[in-house]
N, C-alpha and C positions, 0 to 999 in steps of 0.2 A: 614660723612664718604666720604672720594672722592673716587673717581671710579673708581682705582685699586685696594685700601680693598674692595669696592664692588664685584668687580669681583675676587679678589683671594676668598673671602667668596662663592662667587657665585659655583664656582670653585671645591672647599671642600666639599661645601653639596649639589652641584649638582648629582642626581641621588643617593644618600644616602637613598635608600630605599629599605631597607629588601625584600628577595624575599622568601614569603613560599608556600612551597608546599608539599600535600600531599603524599607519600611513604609506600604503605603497610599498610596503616593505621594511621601512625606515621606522626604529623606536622613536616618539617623538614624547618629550614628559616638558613642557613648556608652561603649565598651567600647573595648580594648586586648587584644592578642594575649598581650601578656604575662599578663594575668590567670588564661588557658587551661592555665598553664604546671603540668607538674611538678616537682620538686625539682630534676630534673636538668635543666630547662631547655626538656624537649619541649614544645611547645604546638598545641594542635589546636582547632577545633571548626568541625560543622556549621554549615552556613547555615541550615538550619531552629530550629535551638537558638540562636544569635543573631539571630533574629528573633522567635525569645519572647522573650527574654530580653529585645529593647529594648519589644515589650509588654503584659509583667509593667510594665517601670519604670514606663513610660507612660501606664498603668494607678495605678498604684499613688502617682503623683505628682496627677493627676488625683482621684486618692480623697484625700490628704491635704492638697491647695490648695499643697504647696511642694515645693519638689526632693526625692527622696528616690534615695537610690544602693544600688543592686544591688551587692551585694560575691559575688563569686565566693571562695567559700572552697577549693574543690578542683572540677578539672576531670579534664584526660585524666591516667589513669595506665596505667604499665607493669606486668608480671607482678609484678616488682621491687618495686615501689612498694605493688603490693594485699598483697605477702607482710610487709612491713613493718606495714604496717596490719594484718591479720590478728594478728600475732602483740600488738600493742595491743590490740585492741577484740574479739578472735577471731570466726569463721566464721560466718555467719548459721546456716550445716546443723548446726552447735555449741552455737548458742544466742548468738550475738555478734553484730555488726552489718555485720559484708564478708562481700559475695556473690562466691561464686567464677569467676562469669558476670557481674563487673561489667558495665554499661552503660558506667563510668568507662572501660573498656579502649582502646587504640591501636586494635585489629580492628572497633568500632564506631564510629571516624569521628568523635568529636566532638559526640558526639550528649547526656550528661548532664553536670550539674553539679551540684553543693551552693552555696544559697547561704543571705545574709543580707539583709536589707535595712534600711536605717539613714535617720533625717529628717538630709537633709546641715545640716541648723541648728542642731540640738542633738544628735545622733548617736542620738538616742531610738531604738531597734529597734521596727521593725514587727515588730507579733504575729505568732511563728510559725503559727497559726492563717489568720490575714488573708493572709499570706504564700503560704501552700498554698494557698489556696481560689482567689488569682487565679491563681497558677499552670496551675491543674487546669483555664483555662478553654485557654492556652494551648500547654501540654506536653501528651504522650500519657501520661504515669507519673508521678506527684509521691507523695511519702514527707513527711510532715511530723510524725514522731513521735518526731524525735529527741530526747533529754535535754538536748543543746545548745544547742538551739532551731532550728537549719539546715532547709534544705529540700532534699530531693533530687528533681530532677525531669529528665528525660530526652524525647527521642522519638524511640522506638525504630521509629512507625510510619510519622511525617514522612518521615525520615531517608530512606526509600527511593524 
């Protein structure tokens, strides 16, 4: 195998590892490590932020009567990663939409994400609206104003 199949396989099933966690009782393993990941591969997150996050789903399938999947759009980033972003979308202190004090950051733990949420049957996007509002029962911070539609939600209070 030469060593770009190495590393596209590398790639693939890098961080391919089931995340379960307990919920009320119930095993819940809905999400993947890789998902948490940065561009370069790092991947992180809180055990309080993946236990909203399985429910948000839970939540959120229960309101709509069928599966509906939490896509993780962006998780943990590096300095690196925020300075890139920045220079797209510029500074919140700017007038743009990256906080210099991410919650996104490695020094916070794993603690925020951005996400989307989609009916796994027709890919139909749940309202960014409906999106935030069950959020905000489960995260300490949710952001739902994006142009994109995304949700940004974090807990920064959990966490500790």
């Amino acid at each position: 195998m030469d060593t770009s199949s190495m590393r596209a396989r590398f790639s693939k099933d890098r961080n391919n590892v089931r995340l379960l966690i307990d919920v009320d009782g119930a095993p819940c393993a809905n999400f993947r490590l890789r998902e948490f990941e940065n561009p370069d591969g790092l991947a992180m997150v809180h055990r309080s932020t993946l236990e909203s996050l399985e429910r948000v789903r839970r939540e959120l399938c229960a309101m709509a009567g069928e599966e509906v999947w939490v896509i993780i759009t962006d998780a943990v980033r590096t300095h690196a990663d925020l300075q890139r972003l920045a220079l797209r979308y510029g500074w919140t202190d700017e007038g743009g939409f990256v906080a210099r004090d991410s919650k996104h950051l490695v020094e916070y733990g794993g603690i925020a994400v951005d996400i989307v949420a989609v009916s796994a049957a027709d890919r139909a996007h749940v309202p960014q609206s409906t999106l935030g509002a069950v959020c905000r029962k489960y995260f300490d911070y949710v952001k739902d104003n994006y142009k994109d539609g995304h949700v940004h939600a974090d807990n920064r209070e959990r966490a500790r």
